[in-house]
N, C-alpha and C positions, 0 to 999 in steps of 0.2 A: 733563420727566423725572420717573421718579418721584420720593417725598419717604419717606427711608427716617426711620423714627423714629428717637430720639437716646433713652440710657438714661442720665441723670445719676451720675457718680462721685461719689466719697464726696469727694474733690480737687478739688471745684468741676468739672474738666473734661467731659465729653459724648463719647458714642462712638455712633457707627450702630450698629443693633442686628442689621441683616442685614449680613456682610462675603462676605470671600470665602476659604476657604485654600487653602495650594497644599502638604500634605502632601501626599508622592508624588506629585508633578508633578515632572518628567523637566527637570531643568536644561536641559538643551538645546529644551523648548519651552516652560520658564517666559516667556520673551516674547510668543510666540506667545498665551500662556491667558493671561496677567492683561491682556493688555490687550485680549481679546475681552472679558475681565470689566470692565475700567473703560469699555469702549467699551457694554457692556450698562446701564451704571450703578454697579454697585460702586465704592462710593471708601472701604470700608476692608478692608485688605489683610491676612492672617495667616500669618506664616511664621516663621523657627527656624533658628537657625544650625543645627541638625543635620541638617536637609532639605537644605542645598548647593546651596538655588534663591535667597537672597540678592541674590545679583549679575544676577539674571535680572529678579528683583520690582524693582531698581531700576532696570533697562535701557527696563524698559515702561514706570514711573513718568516717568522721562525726557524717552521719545518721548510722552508722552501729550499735553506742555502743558497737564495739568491743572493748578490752581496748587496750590502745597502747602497752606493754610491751607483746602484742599478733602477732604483726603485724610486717612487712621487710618490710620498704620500698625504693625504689631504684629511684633515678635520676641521670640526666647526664648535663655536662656542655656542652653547644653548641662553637664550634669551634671560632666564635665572642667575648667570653666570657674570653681567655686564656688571661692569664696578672694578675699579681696581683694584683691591685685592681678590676680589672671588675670581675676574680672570687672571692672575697668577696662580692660584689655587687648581683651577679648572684645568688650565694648561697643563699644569704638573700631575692633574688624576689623571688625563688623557693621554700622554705620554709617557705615563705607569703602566697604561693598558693595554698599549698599543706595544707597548716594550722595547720603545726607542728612546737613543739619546737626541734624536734631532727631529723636527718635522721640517718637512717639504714647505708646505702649505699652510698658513692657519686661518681659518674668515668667522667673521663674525656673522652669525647666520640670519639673522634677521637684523636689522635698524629699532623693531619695538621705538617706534614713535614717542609714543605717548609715556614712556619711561625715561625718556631722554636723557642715556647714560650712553650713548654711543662712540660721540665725540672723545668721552674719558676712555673708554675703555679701549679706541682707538689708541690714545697715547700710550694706553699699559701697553697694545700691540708692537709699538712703537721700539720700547724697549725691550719686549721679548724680540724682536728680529736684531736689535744692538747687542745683546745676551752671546746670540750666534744660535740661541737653541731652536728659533725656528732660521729657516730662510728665506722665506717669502712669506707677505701677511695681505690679505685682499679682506673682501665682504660680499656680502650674500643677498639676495633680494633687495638691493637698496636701487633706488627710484636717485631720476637728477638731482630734487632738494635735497637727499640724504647725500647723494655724492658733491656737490657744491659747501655744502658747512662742510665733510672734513675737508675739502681741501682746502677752505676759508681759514680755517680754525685748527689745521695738525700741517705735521710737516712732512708728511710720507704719504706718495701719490698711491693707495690701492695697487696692486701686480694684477689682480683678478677682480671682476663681479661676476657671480654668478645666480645666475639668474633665468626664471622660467621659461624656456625659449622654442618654440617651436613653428612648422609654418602659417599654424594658424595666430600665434600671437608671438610676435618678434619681436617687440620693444622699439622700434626704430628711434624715439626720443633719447634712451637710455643706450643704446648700442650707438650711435653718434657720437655722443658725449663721451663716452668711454673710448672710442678711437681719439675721438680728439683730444684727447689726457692722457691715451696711451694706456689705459688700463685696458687688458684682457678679458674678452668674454666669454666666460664659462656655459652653457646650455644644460640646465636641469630640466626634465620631461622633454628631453629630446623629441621623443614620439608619441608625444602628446599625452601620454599617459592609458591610452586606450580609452580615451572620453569622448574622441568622434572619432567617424570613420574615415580619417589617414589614407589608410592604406587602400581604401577605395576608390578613391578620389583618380579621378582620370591623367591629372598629368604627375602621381606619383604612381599609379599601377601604367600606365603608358610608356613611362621611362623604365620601371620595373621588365616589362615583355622584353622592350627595346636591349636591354644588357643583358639579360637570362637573369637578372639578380631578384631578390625578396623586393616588396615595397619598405622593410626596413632598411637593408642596404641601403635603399636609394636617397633615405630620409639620412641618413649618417652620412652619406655621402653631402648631400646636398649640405651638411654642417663644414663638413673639413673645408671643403671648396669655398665656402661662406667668411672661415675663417675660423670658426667659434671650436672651440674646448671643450670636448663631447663625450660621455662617461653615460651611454646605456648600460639597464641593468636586466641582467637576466638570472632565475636561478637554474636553469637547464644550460648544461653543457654545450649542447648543438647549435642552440641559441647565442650564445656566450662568440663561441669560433665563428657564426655565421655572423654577426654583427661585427668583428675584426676583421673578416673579411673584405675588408673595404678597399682596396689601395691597389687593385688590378684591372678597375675603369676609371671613366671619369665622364661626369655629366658633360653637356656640349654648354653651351652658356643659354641656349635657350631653355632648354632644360631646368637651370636654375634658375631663370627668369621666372619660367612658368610657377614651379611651387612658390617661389618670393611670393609670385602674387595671388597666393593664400594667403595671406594677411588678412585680418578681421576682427584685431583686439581679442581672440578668443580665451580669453586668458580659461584654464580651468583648475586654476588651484586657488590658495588666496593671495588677497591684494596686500602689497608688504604694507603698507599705512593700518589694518586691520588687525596684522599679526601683533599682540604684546604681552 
């Protein structure tokens, strides 16, 4: 099988750098897809109490017989949930559904600004990874000032952000900051989300000819070599495998030069200061 590289946290722990997520994946056939995906290889898993596929990701987990000390898994707390006790609460419905006694991963999924309960509910986190019942605790769409007060103001540096990352809108402010603190950065809408044309684009279909590979490959590609923590989703099988596919070329560095410099702020989801 293949041997998916591990990205070192800042917490001592290790996370595979290719996973899998199941936003909008359809409860009713999160069984069905993640365990085409664990059965393709993926053993680490990304989902979010607010996708309501939970209880699905643990069903397959389950059935798989994989053993746990095999598998990453990742959730998130939904923006409702900030406060300390409701994320103690939240924590413990998730990890009812999911049907574990530990998580991999826990992030706070949005900052929600204008609620400003992030900070606190950062230290519940705190104590859930002192607990033992997570292992690592990171966040989600948070921008430099969100990442500057916790570290002001808590005493546990993020392991992860994850955050909207692709090559038309990279973060460069946010992905700086985060090497330079040593937090990991996670890539949500790796490929853009299907909101422009990616895969058209000359120096991702040009590298595409050039290796026989998909212009998806090439855009996962261009993530692993970047650095960044990368969990495409697919609910097709073929898709799934062809996206793990990744780890029998490698860009040339011009190559990644050229997509970097698709950069253009393109952000196409929303702006974390917006979400609350």
């Amino acid at each position: 099988m293949t041997s998916v590289p591990r990205i070192q946290l800042n917490d001592g722990h290790s996370i595979p750098q290719l996973g899998f997520g199941v936003f909008k994946v359809d409860p009713n056939e999160t069984v069905r897809i993640v365990s085409d995906a664990l059965e393709i290889g993926y053993r680490h898993i990304d989902t979010a109490r607010i996708y309501g596929n939970e209880a699905g990701v643990g069903a397959a987990l389950a059935e798989s017989g994989i053993p746990r000390e095999e598998l990453f898994i990742t959730t998130k707390l939904w923006n409702d949930d900030q406060g300390t006790q409701s994320v103690l609460d939240a924590f413990d419905a998730s990890l009812e559904r999911l049907g574990l006694e530990y998580l991999d991963l826990y992030l706070i999924h949005w900052p929600t600004p204008a609620n400003d309960r992030y900070v606190e509910t950062w230290k519940t986190f705190e104590q859930l990874r002192e607990s033992g019942r997570v292992r690592s605790i990171g966040v989600s769409n948070f921008l430099v000032p969100h990442l500057e007060r916790l570290l002001a103001e808590t005493d546990v540096v993020p392991a992860v952000d994850q955050i909207e990352l692709h090559p038309a809108h990279q973060q460069p402010a946010t992905t700086a900051f985060a090497e330079e603190h040593g937090i990991a950065i996670e890539a949500w809408g790796p490929l853009g989300q299907g909101k422009y044309p990616l895969f058209e684009l000359p120096e991702v279909a040009d590298a595409a000819a050039a290796h026989g590979k998909s212009p998806a490959q090439i855009v996962i590609r261009w993530h692993l070599q970047r650095g960044h923590i990368v969990f495409p989703k697919s609910n097709r099988r073929e898709r799934m495998a062809e996206n793990f596919d990744v780890f029998d070329f490698e860009l040339s560095a011009s190559e990644v030069e050229a997509i970097t410099a698709l950069e253009r702020e393109g952000r196409v989801s929303s702006h974390p200061d917006e979400v609350n």
